[in-house]
C-alpha positions, 0 to 999 in steps of 0.5 A: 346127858344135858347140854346147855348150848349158848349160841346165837348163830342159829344155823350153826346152834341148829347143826350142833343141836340136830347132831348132839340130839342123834348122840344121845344128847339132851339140849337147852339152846338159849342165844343170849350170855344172859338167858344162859345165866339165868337157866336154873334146870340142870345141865351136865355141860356147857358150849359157849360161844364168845361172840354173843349179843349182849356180853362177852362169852370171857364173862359168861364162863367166868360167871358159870365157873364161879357158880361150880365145876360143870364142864364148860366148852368154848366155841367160838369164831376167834382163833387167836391165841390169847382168847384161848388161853384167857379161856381155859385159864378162867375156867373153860375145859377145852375150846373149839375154834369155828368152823368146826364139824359135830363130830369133833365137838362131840369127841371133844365133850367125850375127852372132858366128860372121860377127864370130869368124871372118869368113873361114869366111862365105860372101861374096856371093849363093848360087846355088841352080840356074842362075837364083836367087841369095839374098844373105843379107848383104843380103836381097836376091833375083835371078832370073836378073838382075832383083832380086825384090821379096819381102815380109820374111816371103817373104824369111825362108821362101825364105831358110829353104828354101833352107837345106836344098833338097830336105828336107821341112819340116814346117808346124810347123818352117817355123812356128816358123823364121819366124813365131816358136816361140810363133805359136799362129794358124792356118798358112793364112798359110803357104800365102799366102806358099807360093803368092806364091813359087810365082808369084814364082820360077816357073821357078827354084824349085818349092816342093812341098806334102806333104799333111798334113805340109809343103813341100821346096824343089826346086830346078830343074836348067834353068830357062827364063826 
């Protein structure tokens, strides 16, 4: 999926970026209301920002909206109600104020992209090896037929691994994935919920530390209940 990103806040592009690239995303960053208008390669979707350099972002979507029906996601720093509405009612899909964590926005684009194009979704529970299942939809979790009860910060980091089995993670990605890109505490929590898993799905699932750097989800070719 291609990402068309309008923002000229480069740390705030550079993290939303880094963290739409370790989703799966493919991303054209451009910083200028104009430079969006003028890409010609296709896109799935759109995050605009309002406040760029050279025009207001209101006038970009009502621009990109008039062109066809992409997905278009507001960023922007301006909390007030009426900008919102003035958003959505030219065309924007969803609008997302600053500061925001990557989680969220990308949450946000799956919400658009379930609304946009529901038949391009996943419908039921995942498996992943022959005993575990993970509905997204429901938040919900199997282990062989028996649901798991799983707190909500276990469910996000299973729900997060299980995204990309077998790829090493590091702390500060899974950190900023589920705890939130501005969690500045330590990561000993990371490991509590890492060993709650570890006892939980035992069998199905093997969550493998690499120290100094992080944690891979392997998922295990016969399980025995």
């Amino acid at each position: 999926m291609r990402v068309l990103l309008v923002e000229d806040d480069e740390p705030v592009a550079e993290s939303l970026r880094r963290g739409l690239l370790r989703y799966g995303f493919e991303v054209e960053w451009v910083t200028t209301g104009t430079a969006g208008l003028a890409v010609t390669t296709p896109y799935d979707l759109v995050l605009l920002d309002l406040g760029l350099p050279d025009t207001d972002g209101l006038d970009v979507c009502r621009a990109l909206r008039r062109r066809g029906d992409v997905p278009i996601i507001v960023i922007s720093a301006r909390s007030d109600e009426t900008d919102r509405v003035v958003g959505l009612e030219i065309g924007a899909d969803d609008y997302v104020s600053k500061p925001f964590g990557v989680r969220e926005v990308i949450a946000r684009i799956r919400a658009v992209m379930r609304r946009v194009r529901p038949a391009d979704q996943p419908t039921g529970p995942q498996r992943y090896g022959a005993r575990l299942s993970v509905d997204r939809k429901a938040a919900r979790v199997w282990l062989d037929d028996a649901e798991v009860a799983l707190t909500p910060k276990e469910y996000d980091l299973l729900a997060f691994l299980t995204e990309e089995p077998g790829a090493l993670m590091s702390r500060e990605q899974i950190m900023e994935a589920v705890w939130d890109a501005n969690w500045f505490g330590p990561t000993k929590t990371l490991d509590v919920h890492v060993a709650a898993l570890r006892r939980k799905l035992a069998g199905a699932v093997t969550v493998e530390a690499v120290r100094g750097v992080g944690f891979r989800l392997v998922v295990e070719s016969v399980g025995r209940p």
